[in-house]
C-alpha angles and dihedrals in degrees: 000000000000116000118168114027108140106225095199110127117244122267107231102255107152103031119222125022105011102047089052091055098044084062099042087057100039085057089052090047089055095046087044091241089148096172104045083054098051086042084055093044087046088062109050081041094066101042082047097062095050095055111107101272127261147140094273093040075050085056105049091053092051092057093045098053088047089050083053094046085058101046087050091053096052083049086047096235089143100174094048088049091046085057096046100051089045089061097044090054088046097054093045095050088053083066101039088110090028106122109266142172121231093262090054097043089062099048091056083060101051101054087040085058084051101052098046082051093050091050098043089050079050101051095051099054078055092058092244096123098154092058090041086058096038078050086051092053092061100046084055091053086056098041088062089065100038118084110236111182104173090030102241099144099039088046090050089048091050091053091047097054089051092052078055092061091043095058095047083057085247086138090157088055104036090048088051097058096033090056097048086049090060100047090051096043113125124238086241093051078058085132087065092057108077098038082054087056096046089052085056094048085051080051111049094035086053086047103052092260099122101155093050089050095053092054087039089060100029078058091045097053085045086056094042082050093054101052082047092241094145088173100069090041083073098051082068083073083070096037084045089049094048090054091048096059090043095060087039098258101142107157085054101041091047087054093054094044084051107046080040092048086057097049099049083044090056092047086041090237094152095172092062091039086062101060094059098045085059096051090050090050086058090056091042087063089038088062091044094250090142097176091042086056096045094047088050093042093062102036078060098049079046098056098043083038087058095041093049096241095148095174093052082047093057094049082052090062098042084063091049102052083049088067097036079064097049085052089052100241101136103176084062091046085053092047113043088049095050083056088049096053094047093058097051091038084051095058103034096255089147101165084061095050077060099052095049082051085056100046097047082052098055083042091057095039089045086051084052096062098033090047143036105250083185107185094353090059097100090052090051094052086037087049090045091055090048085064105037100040101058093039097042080055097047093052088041083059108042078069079087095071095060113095089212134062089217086056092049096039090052092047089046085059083065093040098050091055081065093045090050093063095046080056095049084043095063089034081061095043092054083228106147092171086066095049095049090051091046091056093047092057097043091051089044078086125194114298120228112256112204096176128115115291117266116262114269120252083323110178135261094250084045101251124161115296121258102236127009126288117247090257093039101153116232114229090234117093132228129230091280092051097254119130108251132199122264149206107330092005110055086053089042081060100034091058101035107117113219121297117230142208138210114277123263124252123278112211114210098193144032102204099045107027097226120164129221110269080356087168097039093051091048089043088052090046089053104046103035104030087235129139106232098182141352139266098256117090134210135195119243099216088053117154107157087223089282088159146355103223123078111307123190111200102211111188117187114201118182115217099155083296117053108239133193148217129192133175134183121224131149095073094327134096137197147080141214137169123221131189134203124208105247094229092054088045089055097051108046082045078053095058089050105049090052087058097049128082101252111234092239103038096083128191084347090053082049095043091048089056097054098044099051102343115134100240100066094051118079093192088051089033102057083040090049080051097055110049087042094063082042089061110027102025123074116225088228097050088060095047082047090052091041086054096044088052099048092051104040108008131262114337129211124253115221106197123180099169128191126262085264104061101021091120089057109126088222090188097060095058120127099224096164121015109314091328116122139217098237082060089053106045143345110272117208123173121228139187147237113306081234091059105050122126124282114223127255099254087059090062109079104218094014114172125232102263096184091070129034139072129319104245103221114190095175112179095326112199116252118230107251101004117103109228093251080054127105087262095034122109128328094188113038142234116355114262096010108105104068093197092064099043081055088057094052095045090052085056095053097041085052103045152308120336140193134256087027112248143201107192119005089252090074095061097069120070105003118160093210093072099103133152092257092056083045089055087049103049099042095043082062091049148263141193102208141006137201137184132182115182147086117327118180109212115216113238109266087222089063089047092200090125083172089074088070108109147183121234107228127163091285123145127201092271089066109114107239147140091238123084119249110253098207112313095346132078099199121212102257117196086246095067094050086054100045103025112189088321092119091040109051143038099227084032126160133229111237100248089063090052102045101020099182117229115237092279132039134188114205099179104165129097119311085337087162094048093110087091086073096080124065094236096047105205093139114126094276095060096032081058085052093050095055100052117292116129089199130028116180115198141144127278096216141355109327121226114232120218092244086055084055092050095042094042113029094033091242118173109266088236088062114085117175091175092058097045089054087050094054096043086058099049090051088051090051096055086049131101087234113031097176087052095051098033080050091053096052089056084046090063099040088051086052085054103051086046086065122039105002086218104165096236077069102047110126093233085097119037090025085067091062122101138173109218121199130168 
């Protein structure tokens, strides 16, 4: 499909009758009458020619062969357009020296900057993408010395350096320059807008992101309408029809493909015909018409055979090989893939190289369970490995490329189903060392990169960039002094998600040194040119010296089945992998979820766990645990456990679950009889072995955290919401709750507080608690912190786990990277990550703002729910990031006393809030704060055992969780 014609109408140059035909032609182009606009450019040509010969008759040959070549590329006559733009480089070269006025001089630019587009652009649809960047380059070295006033040019060789991206499979890099073109694109460069869009759309529908690509498409033909190109308005049918057959729409998306099919074979546009001659093949097949899929199929390998589009021919094949294989003719299947894969190898489409491995893996595993492999059965599953691991961990990776935690958690919905089959392989395989190996990479996570963001579309011989990067300083300075960002950029860098890096690597042994899927991650570098993990490497078996006694390290991964790690370290030894059948597991999480409080129900979702929840039901609680421990928890862990204990006293549980079970109230399973976890161990949650705490000598300024004040941010009143209001107070009236004003006393009686106090009352909703009087204190030091007040979860479907914030004393004036919500700015984790690092340019990361002391309390609503995404950024983790060893927060929406009084009809001198405040703040002053956080659950559960009386339920204190790293 045309990408880069440019529809601005011609400037008169020449006079009669050139000027006339250049706009004759230019209105043909836009109503994709191809051939009434090549006839027009024939023609001038050819009065051209017979004019008496000189440098500007030179010239206007040259442009109107450049305005053909153009033309022809849009038809997809790519050899006639390949001629015409030659000609047109030649001509103009032979008047590179020739005398010229400044006027002409840049005229002579200009065309040259369109030729070198149109070739590159040539040269990519011909799967020659080395030779179309080293084109761009030089575009770029001219541009520096065209004057560009509205941008066009810059704007066209910036979209073409992002269909170049496309096409290598590079989708993170290529959104985030697309989508900063567009934002600095002039109003004059309007015809670069839509075809930005378009190449967004392309984008968001390849990485999972439906929804963003249809608005993306339905912005793109409003913008075609508006600049009147009625040509390009018709190539949406075949965007539309894609999108159709994505979201399994068939009968639609064979209607569009039909009605789009008509419409390239009457323009003669037989690139684009082919396409979608491809993409009706596939539904041919779909409908089981396999003579009509395998007729479409090779019309379309004729006409990009014809055009010379080697890499569309290629993903012609692919198709093809796909239905050899349904047929059951396996050598063609073999064949046409192999093809495939040489061409993409050929031109360095390694994404696709990875997709061909994949899909020769799910052919052999799908031949497994179709055939008896008798005694070749264990080559074809190792064989099968060979292919999926290295490819499942290239596309996992590429999720690195993408700027926004959505982007990559959308893409990392196409790279799991690959992951998925390298698990079922060694499932296959009975290889539990695999699958060990497998879990420990998975659960290594993405680590935070707080470095500068990458160039933008910079150049192969490492010229300027085209356009700025995200975090490109202004020259101006703010009212410190520092330069700031500025225009474009200052919202490019405000709305910019976390970067992330490869993982680090996990060794295995100590004695060897040997590194988790050591062989498969030097088999994926090799192949697909792709960093799997970093440099950095981590023990498996790493405990921190959290304790002395047993410890078992139990790591979840989800891969369709939840599978499971555990190791034994503290005086015990031992190891054992467990997996979950992925229906039970849904269906106990099922059963959960129906008896929690959802994050964005409400008082309703509130209402609704109370009423019938199954947390507040002995009888339907001791049932939810166990099936729980039925469905999550293997029969030999808990006799391990039963022996360790009985030897050498009770052990710690180390937990880092999987998105998927990351609410589980692992304390409350019922792992034998009616006896429960908590009364068999002490259970801690960890992260991600990317995320875990840098030590103090790596942050530079770094306070003491042993000594210092406790920092206490009890229900601080939110600018603009009344205190009966969705933001209001969690904990009540000042000074009514005697139990809190006890706690506070204790703190004050043992030490320093902050913020300093007079009586206890005046610790609880105070105005004055902002994020600048949090920087302060904590930058001086302090040895614990503990908040107690509204957090606003972000919504896991989003998986941007950064958006979760605290709600401090901050009015709109506050500088942040989250939006105000009225007159409040709230504290999002991403700026405790980032700090002020995208918005200034002496800007600071967060963990040098805000540096957490050793232990955190994060008591506020689902306040640990950033486990539930698969890149955990949320405040709990950001607290672990910046320097806390243990963070306690909540697995799901707390219930505030005033819900249990209003709902379950408790008496108002009752506070179970309040009693579970004050049980954290006494663990945190503990040795052992798991142990004593632990014993307090213990009693509640002892409780609830006996009298089931609601101030008991474990909806509350069961949602409680220490998290370490």
């Amino acid at each position: 499909m045309a990408d880069e014609t440019s529809a601005q109408a011609p400037v008169p140059l020449y006079g009669d009758p050139f000027d006339r035909a250049f706009a004759q032609a230019h209105e043909h182009h836009m109503a994709a009458d191809f051939d009434a606009a090549c006839a027009v450019y024939d023609e001038s040509l050819a009065v051209a020619e017979s004019l008496e010969d000189s440098p500007d008759v030179r010239f206007l040959r040259a442009h109107l062969l450049t305005d053909l070549g153009t033309v022809l590329l849009d038809a997809s006559d790519l050899p006639g357009a390949e001629d015409a733009v030659d000609r047109a480089r030649a001509l103009l070269d032979g008047i590179a020296s020739a005398p010229m006025g400044p006027r002409g001089r840049q005229l002579w630019r200009e065309t040259v900057l369109r030729t070198l587009i149109a070739r590159s652009d040539l040269l990519r649809r011909t799967g020659r993408p080395d030779e179309a960047l080293a084109c761009l380059d030089e575009a770029t070295a001219q541009l520096t010395g065209f004057d560009d006033p509205d941008g066009l040019r810059g704007a066209e060789l910036g979209l073409n350096r992002v269909l170049l991206l496309m096409d290598r499979g590079e989708w993170g890099t290529a959104e985030e320059q697309a989508t900063l073109l567009l934002s600095s694109t002039a109003a004059g460069a309007a015809e670069a807008v839509p075809r930005l869009l378009s190449a967004l759309g392309v984008i968001c529908s390849s990485t999972g992101r439906l929804d963003a690509a249809e608005d993306h498409f339905a912005r793109a033909e409003d913008a075609f309408r508006s600049l009147g190109n009625t040509g390009e308005q018709q190539t949406m049918l075949a965007h539309r029809a894609a999108l159709a057959m994505q979201r399994g729409q068939l009968d639609l998306a064979e209607s569009l493909f039909t009605e789009a099919s008509a419409f390239f074979e009457q323009q003669r546009r037989f690139g684009d015909l082919a396409v979608c001659e491809q993409a009706r093949s596939f539904l041919a097949d779909r409908r089981g018409d396999a003579t009509g899929a395998h007729d479409l199929m090779a019309a379309s390998l004729d006409r990009f055979a014809q055009l010379g589009a080697a890499v569309a021919a290629a993903d012609t094949m692919l198709l093809g090989a796909q239905q050899a294989y349904d047929r059951g003719d396996i050598e063609e299947m073999k064949r046409l893939a192999q093809e495939a894969r040489d061409v993409y190898q050929e031109r360095g489409i390694l994404e696709r190289c990875a997709q061909v491995d994949l899909m020769l893996a799910r052919t052999l595993e799908d031949n497994l369970d179709r055939t008896d492999h008798g005694d070749h059965e264990r080559r074809s599953i190792d064989t099968a490995l060979s292919l999926a691991v290295p490819a499942a961990l290239a596309l996992a990776a590429a999720r690195h490329d993408f700027v926004t935690a959505h982007a990559r958690s959308q893409w990392l919905r196409l790279a799991d189903d690959a992951m998925g089959l390298a698990f079922r392989l060694a499932v296959r395989r009975q290889d539990q060392g695999l699958l060990f190996e497998l879990v420990e990479h998975r659960c290594a996570g993405a680590a935070l990169a707080l470095s500068p963001a990458p160039g933008s579309a910079r150049s192969s011989e490492g010229t300027a960039p085209l356009f700025p990067d995200a975090a490109m300083k202004t020259y101006g300075n703010s009212d410190e002094g520092a330069p700031a960002l500025g225009g474009v950029a200052a919202e490019a860098a405000a709305s910019a998600g976390l970067r992330v890096a490869p993982p680090p690597k996990v060794r295995m042994s100590p004695e060897t040194g040997r590194i988790a899927l050591q062989e498969f991650i030097e088999a994926a570098e090799h192949r697909y040119r792709r960093r799997i993990v970093d440099e950095e490497e981590v023990p498996f078996w790493f405990t921190d010296g959290l304790t002395d006694r047993p410890v078992v390290q139990v790591r979840l991964a989800d891969a369709g089945d939840l599978f499971m790690t555990w190791t034994w370290a503290g005086g015990a030894r031992g190891f054992g992998t467990g997996r979950g059948p992925a229906a039970e597991v849904d269906r106990a999480v099922g059963e959960l979820a129906a008896a929690l409080p959802g994050s964005g129900e409400g008082a309703a979702g509130m209402r609704r766990a109370f009423a019938s929840g199954a947390l507040t039901d002995p009888i339907a609680e001791r049932r939810l645990a166990r099936t729980l421990a039925e469905a999550l928890w293997p029969e030999g862990l808990t006799a391990q456990i039963r022996q360790v204990s009985e030897r050498a006293g009770r052990p710690l549980i180390r937990i880092q679950p999987s998105p998927r079970v990351a609410q589980v109230p692992w304390e409350l399973l019922a792992v034998d009889g009616d006896v429960r976890l908590v009364e068999l161990a002490d259970v801690v949650t960890t992260t991600a072995t990317s995320l875990r705490r840098r030590p103090p000598s790596e942050r530079p300024g770094a306070p003491a955290r042993d000594t210092g004040p406790v920092v206490l941010v009890l229900d601080p009143r939110v600018p603009g919401f009344r205190a009966d209001s969705p933001l209001g107070s969690v904990l009540g009236p000042p000074g009514a709750d005697q139990e809190l004003q006890s706690l506070v006393r204790a703190r004050m009686d043992a030490g320093a507080v902050e913020p300093a106090l007079d009586t206890p009352a005046e610790a609880f909703r105070r105005t004055d608690l902002d994020r600048d009087w949090l920087s302060a204190v904590l930058r001086k030091g302090a040895r614990r912190l503990l908040y107690v007040g509204h957090v606003s979860g972000a919504p896991v479907d989003g998986g941007q786990s950064e958006d979760g914030s605290l709600h401090l004393c901050c009015g709109p004036e506050s500088t942040g990277l989250a939006a105000a919500v009225r007159t409040h700015r709230p504290l999002s984790a991403k700026d405790l990550l980032l700090g002020t690092l995208p918005l200034r340019a002496d800007g600071e990361p967060g963990g040098r703002i805000w540096p957490a002391p050793t232990r955190v309390a994060l008591i506020g609503c689902e306040s640990g729910g950033d486990l539930r995404f698969a890149e955990s950024f949320g405040p709990a983790t950001a607290m672990i990031h910046n320097g806390a060893e243990l963070v306690t927060a909540t697995r799901w929406v707390l219930p505030t006393s005033f819900a249990f009084h209003r709902l379950a009809g408790l008496s108002e001198s009752v506070r179970p809030l309040s009693e579970a405040v004050v049980a954290v703040d006494s663990a945190h002053e503990h040795p052992d704060p798991v142990h004593r956080l632990g014993r307090w659950q213990r009693e509640q559960l002892d409780r609830w055992r006996a009298d089931g009386r609601i101030e008991h339920a474990p909806l509350l204190w069961a949602a409680m969780t220490c998290i370490v790293a």
